[in-house]
C-alpha positions in Angstrom: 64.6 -7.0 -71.0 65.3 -4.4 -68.5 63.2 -6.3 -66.2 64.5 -9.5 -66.5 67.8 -8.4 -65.9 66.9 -7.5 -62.7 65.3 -10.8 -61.8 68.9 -12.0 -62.7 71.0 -9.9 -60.5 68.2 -10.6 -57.4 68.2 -14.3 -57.7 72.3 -14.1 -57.8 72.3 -12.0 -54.8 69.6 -14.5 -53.3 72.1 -17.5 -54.2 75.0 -15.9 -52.7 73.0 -15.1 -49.6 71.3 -18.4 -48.9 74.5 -20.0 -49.8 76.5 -17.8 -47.2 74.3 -18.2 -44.3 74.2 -21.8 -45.2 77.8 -22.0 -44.7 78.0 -19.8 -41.5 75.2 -22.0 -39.7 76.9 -25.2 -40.9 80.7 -24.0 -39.7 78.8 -22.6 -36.2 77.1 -25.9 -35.5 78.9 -28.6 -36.9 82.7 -27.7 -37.7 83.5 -25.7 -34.0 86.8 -26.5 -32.5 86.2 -29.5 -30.5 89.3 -29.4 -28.1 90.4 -32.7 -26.2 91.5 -31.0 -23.0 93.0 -34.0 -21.2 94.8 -35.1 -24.2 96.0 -31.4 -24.4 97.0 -31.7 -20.8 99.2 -35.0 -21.0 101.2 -33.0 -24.4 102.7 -30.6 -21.7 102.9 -32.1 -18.5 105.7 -34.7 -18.8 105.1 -38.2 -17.2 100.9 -37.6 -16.2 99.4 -40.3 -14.0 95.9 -39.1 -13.7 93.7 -36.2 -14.8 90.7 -35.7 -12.8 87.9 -32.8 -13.9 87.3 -30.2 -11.0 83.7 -29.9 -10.1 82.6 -26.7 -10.9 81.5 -24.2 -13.7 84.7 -24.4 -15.7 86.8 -26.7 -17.5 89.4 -27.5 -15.0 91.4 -30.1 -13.8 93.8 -31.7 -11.3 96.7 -33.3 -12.6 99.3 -35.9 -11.3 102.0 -36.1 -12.5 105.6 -37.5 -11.3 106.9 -34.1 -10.9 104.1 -33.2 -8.6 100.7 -32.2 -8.6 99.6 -29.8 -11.5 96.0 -27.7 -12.1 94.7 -26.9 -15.5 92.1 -24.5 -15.9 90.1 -23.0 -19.3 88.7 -19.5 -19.6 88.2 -17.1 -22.5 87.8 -13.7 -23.4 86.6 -11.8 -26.7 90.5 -10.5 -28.8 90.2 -8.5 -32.0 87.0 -10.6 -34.3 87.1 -13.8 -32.2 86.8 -15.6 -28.7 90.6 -16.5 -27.7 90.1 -19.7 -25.5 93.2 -19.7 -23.3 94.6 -22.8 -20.8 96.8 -22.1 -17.7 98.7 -24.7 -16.3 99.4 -24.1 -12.6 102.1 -26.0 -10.1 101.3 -26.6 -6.8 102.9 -23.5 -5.5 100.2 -21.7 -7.9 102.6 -21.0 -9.7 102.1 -20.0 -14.0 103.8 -23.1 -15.7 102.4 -22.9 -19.3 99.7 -21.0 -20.6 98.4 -23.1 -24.2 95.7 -21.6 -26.7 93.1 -23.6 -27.4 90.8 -21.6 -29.4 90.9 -18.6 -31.2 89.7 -17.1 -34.8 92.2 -14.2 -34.6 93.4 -12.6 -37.8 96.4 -14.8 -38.5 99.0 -11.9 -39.2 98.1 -10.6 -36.1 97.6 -13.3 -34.0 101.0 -14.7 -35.8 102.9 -11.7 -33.8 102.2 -13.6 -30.2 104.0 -17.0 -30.7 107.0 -14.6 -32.6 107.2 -12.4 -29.9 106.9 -15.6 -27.6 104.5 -13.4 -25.7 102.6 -16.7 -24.1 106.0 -17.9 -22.6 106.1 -14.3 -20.4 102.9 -15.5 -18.4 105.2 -18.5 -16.8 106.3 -18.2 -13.4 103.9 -15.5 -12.9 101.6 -16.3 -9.4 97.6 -16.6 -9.8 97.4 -15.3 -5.9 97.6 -11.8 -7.4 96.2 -10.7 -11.1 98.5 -10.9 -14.1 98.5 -7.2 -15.6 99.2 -6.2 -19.0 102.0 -3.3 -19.1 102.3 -1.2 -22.2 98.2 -1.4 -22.9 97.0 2.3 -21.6 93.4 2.7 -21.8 92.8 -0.7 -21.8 91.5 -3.1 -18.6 94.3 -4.5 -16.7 96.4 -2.1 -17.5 100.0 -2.0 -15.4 99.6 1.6 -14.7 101.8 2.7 -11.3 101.1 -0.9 -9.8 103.9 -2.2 -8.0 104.1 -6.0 -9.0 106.4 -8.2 -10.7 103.2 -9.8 -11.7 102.6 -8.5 -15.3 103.3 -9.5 -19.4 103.9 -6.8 -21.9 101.6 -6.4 -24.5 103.3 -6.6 -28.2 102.4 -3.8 -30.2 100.2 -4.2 -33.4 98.2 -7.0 -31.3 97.2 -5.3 -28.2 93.6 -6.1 -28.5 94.8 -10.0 -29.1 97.2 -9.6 -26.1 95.1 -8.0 -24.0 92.4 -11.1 -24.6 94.3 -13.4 -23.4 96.0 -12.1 -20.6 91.9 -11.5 -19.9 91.5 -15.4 -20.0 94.4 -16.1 -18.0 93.2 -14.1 -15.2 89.4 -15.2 -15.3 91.0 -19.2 -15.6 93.4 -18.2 -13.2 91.0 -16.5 -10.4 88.8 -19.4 -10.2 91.5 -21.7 -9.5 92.5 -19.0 -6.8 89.3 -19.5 -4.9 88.5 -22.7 -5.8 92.5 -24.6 -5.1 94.4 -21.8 -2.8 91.6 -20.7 -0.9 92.7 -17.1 -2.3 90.4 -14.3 -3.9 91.7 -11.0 -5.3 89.5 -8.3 -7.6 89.5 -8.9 -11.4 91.4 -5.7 -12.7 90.0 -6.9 -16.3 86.2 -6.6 -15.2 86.3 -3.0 -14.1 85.0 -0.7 -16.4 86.7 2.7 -17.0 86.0 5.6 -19.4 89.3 6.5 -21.8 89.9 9.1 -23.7 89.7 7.3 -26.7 85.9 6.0 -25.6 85.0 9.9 -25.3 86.8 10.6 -28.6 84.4 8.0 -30.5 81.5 8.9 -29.0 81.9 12.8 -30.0 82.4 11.5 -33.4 79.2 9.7 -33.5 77.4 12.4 -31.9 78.7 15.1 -34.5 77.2 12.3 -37.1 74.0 12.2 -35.6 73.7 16.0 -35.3 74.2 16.0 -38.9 71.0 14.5 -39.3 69.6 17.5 -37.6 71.8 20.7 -38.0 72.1 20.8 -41.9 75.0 23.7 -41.3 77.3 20.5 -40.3 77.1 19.5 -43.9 79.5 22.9 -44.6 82.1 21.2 -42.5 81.9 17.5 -43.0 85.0 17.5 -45.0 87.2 19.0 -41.9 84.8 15.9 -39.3 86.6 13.5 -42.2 90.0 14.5 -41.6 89.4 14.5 -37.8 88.5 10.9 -38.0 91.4 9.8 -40.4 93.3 11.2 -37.7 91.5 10.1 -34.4 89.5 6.8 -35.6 92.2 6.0 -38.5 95.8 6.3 -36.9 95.1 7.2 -33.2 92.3 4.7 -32.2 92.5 2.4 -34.4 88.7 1.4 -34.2 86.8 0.7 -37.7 83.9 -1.8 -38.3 85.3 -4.6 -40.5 83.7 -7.8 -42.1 85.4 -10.0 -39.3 83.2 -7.8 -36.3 80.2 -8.1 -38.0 80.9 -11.9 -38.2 81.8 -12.0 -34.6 78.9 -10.3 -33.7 76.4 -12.9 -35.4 78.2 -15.4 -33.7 77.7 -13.8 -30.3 81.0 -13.2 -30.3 80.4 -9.9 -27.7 83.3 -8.8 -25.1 82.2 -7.4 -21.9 81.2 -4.0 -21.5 84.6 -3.0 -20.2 84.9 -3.1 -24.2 83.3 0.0 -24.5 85.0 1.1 -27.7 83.6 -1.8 -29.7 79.7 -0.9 -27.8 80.3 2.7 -29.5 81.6 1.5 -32.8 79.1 -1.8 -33.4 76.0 -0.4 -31.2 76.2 3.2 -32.7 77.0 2.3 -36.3 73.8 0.1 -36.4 72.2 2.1 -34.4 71.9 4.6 -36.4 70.3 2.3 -39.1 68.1 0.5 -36.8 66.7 4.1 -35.3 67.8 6.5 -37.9 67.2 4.9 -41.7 70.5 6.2 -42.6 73.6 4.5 -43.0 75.8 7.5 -41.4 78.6 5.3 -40.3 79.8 5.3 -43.9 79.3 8.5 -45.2 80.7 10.7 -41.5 83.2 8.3 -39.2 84.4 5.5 -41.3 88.4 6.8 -41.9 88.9 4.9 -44.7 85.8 6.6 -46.5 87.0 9.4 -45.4 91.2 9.1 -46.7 89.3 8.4 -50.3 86.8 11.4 -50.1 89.7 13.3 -49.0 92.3 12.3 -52.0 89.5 12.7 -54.6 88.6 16.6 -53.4 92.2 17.1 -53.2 92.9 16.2 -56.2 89.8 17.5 -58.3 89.9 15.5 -61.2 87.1 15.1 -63.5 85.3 11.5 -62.9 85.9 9.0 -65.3 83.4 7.9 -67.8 81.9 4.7 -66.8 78.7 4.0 -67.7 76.1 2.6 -65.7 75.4 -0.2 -67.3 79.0 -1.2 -66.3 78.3 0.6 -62.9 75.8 -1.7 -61.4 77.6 -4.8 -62.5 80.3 -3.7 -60.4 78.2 -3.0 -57.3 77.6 -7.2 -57.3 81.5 -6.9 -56.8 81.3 -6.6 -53.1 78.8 -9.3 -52.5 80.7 -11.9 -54.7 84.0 -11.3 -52.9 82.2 -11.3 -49.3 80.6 -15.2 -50.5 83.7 -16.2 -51.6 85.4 -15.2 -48.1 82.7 -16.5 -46.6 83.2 -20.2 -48.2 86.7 -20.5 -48.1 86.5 -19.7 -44.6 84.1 -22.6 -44.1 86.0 -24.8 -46.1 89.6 -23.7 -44.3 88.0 -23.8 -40.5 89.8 -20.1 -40.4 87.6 -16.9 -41.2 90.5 -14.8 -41.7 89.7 -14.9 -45.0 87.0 -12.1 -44.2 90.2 -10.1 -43.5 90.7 -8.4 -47.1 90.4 -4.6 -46.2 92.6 -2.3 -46.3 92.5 -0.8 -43.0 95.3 -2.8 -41.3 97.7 -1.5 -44.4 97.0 1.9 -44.0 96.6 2.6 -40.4 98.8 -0.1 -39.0 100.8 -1.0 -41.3 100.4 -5.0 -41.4 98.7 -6.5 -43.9 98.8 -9.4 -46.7 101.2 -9.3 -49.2 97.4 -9.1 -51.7 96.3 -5.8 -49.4 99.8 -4.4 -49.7 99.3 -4.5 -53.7 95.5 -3.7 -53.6 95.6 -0.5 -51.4 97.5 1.7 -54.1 95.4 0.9 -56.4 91.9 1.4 -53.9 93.4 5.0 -53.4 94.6 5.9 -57.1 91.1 4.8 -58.5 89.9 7.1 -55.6 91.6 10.4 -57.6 88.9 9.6 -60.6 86.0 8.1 -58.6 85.0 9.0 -55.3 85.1 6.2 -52.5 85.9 3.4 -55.3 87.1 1.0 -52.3 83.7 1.9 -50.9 81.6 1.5 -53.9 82.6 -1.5 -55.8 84.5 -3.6 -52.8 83.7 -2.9 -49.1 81.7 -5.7 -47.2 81.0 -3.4 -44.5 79.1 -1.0 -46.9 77.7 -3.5 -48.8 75.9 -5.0 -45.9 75.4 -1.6 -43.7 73.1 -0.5 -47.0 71.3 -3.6 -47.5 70.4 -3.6 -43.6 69.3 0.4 -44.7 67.2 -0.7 -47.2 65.4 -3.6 -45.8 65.0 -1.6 -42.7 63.6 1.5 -45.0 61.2 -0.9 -46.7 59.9 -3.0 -44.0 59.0 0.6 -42.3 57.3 2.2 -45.3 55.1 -1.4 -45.4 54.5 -1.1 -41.9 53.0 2.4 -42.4 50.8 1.7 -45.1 49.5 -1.3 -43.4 48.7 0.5 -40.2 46.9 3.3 -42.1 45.1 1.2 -44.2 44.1 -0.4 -40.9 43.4 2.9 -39.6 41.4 4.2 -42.6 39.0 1.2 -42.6 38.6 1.9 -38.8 37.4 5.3 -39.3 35.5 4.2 -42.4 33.5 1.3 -40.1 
């Protein structure tokens, strides 16, 4: 009985996962966001009389119109989980007329906080003969800093990554127009890569996890590294892995590698799974993990008594909820249904009305079972440990396949 219970749970996690990847191929290669560029052109140029495509490597246009001759160019750039698509509409004096968004996969209550903000009407009247910087975004590409230029938007806070992606596709759009229309060329301030503090604060936090691995003393302190990245990765950085990541990431969704917070927290977290076996993302860094560890010591109450019978049917939790995500998504055309954690409530503050309610409860269940967000909920976990285990597995078959290989050598 035993047994065939288990041969129940596997084939319903091997529906949900055939189903699920069914639905991300079928939304990647047949539901994308076809845009209609010229049509998108004659919306916001009053009175067009021609739209002719500019040879070259990007969609972009020249436009006449009877106010004059316009130029339309598309470029994008990689915001919080998604590709922002952005079009600038330039005036014959290179002048910024209108910047328009033509793609993007953005979490909506983020995203949201640009058109209220009216953050994409800042960028007109702005020149492309010089770059458009970002004021208000230290430690991030494009940065204002001590530049003296009228030529800059403010980022709006709670969406700098999304701000700071499309003021990146304006000025890639905008520079190839530069050299290709005004004969004018100036250096990309978003391509140059720099080294933050916040960069060298992630990457001491994954090295004190890997040394873990090694220096068994670090166990004695892990609860004080757990506070330190509530702190730093939690309310200072604001950097965590999420569902919607790992879903940009297997859609080749990757920013530059002036993005080199994201390299850390992506590349390292799987790297350690990939080179290490072990799932350490979870269990040191993740701030979350680490606020519910932290309440349940605190606290010290005795465990409640669940069985665990009752226990693995709630470990299929996480899986369910991630298929369901993943097929409303498909069906909506918007992923932001993958955005159901309950990061953005605790360390931003901005959230769905449904992760507003949800997060008490996440960290009162965490005073009677340790990391119950974690356990019976997170996507991240859920599919950080599978990748562990198949990884384990398909190594410990790989050995015994090369030493039975081996053996029969030295046998023959």
């Amino acid at each position: 009985m035993k047994g065939k219970k288990r041969d129940l749970e596997f084939y319903y996690l091997f529906f949900l996962s055939i189903t699920a990847i069914a639905a991300i191929i079928y939304s990647v290669f047949w539901t994308g966001q076809a845009v209609d560029y010229k049509a998108l052109i004659q919306q916001n140029i009053p009175s067009v009389t021609s739209v002719e495509k500019i040879i070259g490597t990007k969609p972009a246009y020249m436009v006449e119109a009877s106010g004059g001759r316009y130029y339309a160019v598309c470029d994008s750039a990689v915001g919080y989980q998604s590709r922002i698509e952005m079009m600038s509409i330039i005036d014959e004096k290179g002048l910024v007329e209108k910047v328009l968004v033509t793609k993007q996969g953005e979490t909506p209550i983020f995203f949201e906080r640009l058109y209220k903000q009216k953050y994409f009407d800042s960028f007109n009247g702005l020149s492309l003969k010089e770059p458009i910087y970002l004021g208000g975004a230290s430690g991030y590409t494009g940065y204002l800093a001590d530049s003296k230029t009228a030529n800059y938007v403010d980022r709006i806070s709670g969406s700098t990554v999304s701000s700071h992606a499309v003021a990146e596709a304006v000025n890639s759009g905008n520079l190839y127009l530069s050299r290709q229309i005004f004969n004018t060329s100036w250096a990309n301030p978003y391509d140059l890569f720099q080294v933050t503090w916040k960069d060298l604060a992630m990457i001491v936090m994954y090295l004190i996890a890997l040394a873990g691995v090694y220096i068994k003393k670090l166990v004695r302190i892990r609860t004080w590294i757990l506070l330190v990245s509530i702190g730093v990765l939690g309310f200072m950085i604001n950097q965590f892995v999420t569902a919607n990541l790992l879903f940009s990431l297997i859609q080749l969704q990757i920013p530059g590698i002036t993005n080199l917070k994201w390299y850390v927290l992506m590349a390292g977290s799987l790297g350690f799974i990939v080179f290490l076996g072990k799932n350490l993302y979870c269990a040191w860094i993740c701030p979350f993990g680490a606020v519910q560890e932290s309440l349940n010591k605190i606290a010290g109450f005795k465990p409640l008594g669940i069985s665990q019978t009752v226990i693995k049917k709630l470990k299929l939790v996480p899986p369910t909820i991630l298929w369901v995500a993943f097929i409303l998504g498909t069906c909506l055309g918007n992923y932001g249904t993958l955005d159901y954690q309950p990061f953005g409530a605790l360390f931003l503050l901005k959230a769905t009305w449904v992760i507003w309610l949800m997060l008490p409860v996440f960290l009162f269940m965490s005073l009677f079972f340790n990391r119950f967000y974690c356990q019976f909920f997170c996507p991240v976990g859920f599919i950080y440990n599978l990748i562990n285990r198949w990884r384990n597995k398909g190594v410990r078959t790989w050995k015994q396949i090369w030493n039975r290989w081996k053996n029969k050598k030295e046998e023959g």
